[in-house]
N, C-alpha and C positions, 0 to 999 in steps of 0.2 A: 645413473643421473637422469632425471626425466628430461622431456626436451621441452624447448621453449613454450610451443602450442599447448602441454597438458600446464606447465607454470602458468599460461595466462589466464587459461581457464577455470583453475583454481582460485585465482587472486578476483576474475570475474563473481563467480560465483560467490565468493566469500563478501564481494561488495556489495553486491546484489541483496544478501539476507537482509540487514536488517533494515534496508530501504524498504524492503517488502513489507514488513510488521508494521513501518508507520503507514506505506499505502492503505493496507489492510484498515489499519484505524481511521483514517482519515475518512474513506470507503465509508464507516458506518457512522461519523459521525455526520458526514452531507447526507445520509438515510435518515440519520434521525429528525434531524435539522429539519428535511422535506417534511415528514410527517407532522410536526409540530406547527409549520407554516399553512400546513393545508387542514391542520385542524381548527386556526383561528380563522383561515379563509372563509373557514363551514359555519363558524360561529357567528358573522355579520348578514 
């Protein structure tokens, strides 16, 4: 039987994933988002 501390850190980790994947996106869509703003900035 494992002990509580490797249970929590499984259940951690398993929460953790797929927050990750939407940071991960989120990440590139405020990238994009900058560069598009600072292309119309260049445009005026």
């Amino acid at each position: 039987m494992a002990s509580n501390s490797k249970k929590t850190k499984r259940i951690r980790a398993r929460k953790a994933r797929p927050n990750k994947r939407n940071l991960k996106a989120s990440l590139a869509r405020t990238r994009k988002n900058r560069e598009i703003l600072k292309e119309l900035a260049s445009e005026k």
